[in-house]
N, C-alpha and C positions, 0 to 999 in steps of 0.2 A: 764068588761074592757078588752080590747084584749092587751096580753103583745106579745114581740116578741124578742128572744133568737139569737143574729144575731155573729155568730163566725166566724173571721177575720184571714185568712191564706195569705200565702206568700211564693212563692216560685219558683223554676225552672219551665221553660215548662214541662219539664218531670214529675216532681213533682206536678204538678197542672193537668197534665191529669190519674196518680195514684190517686189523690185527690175527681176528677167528678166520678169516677171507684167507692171507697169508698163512697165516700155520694150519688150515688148513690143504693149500698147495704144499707147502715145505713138508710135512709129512711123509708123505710117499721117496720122498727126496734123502729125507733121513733116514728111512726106514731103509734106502739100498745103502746108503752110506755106514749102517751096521747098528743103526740105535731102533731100540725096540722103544715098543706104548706110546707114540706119542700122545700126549694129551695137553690139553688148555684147559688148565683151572677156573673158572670165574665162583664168585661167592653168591649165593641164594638167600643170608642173610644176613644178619649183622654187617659189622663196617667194610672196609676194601672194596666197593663197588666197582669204584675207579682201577683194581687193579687187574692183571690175570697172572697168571704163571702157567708159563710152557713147560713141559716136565717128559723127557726122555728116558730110556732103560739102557744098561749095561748086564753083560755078564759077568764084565771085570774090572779093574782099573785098565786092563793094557787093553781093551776092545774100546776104552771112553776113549783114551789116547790117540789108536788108529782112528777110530770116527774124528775126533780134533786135527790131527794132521789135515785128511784129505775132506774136510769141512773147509779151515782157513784156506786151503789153494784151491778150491773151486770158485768158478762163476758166480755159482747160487751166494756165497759168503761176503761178495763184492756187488753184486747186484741187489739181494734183498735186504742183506745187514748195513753194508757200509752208505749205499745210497738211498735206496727206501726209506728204510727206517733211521737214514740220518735226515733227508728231508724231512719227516713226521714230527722230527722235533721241533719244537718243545710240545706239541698235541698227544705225543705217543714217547714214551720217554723209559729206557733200555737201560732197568738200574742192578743187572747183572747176573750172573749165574753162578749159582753156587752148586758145590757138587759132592753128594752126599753119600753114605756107604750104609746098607743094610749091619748095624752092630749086633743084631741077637740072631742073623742065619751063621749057621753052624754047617760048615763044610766036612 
């Protein structure tokens, strides 16, 4: 069952091209960590300019999990979450992840 890890940011223009800059290094980072697709959302029209969402892959709930474990006890999860991006606030503003489950693939 494919889960998908999709974190919901907000923030200044400046702060949201700081933002593309980082998840674009954290990528590669998650990607050995065990999450697939990363990607950063932004909108081309209508409303949410201000916003983006980061959006990860799973094959399962127990692969989101192992990625979770050895996320929170790494370097990268103290270095670029808790200090970077707790500096950036309130310009870049980390209003959380929600985590979603494909409901029409059929195993």
């Amino acid at each position: 069952m494919t889960v998908i890890a999709v974190t919901s940011w907000e923030g200044t223009p400046e702060a949201i091209e700081n933002l593309i800059k980082g998840s674009k290094a954290s990528a590669p980072i998650h990607e050995k960590m065990g999450a697939k697709n990363p990607r950063l959302w932004r909108a081309i029209a209508g409303d949410g300019m201000e916003s983006a969402f980061y959006s990860i892959e799973f094959e399962s709930h127990s692969a989101y999990g192992a990625f979770t474990d050895e996320m929170l006890g790494s370097d990268w999860w103290k270095e670029q979450i808790v200090e970077a991006a707790g500096a950036a606030y309130p310009d870049l503003k980390n209003n959380g992840t929600t985590v979603y489950y494909d409901a029409i693939e059929i195993d």
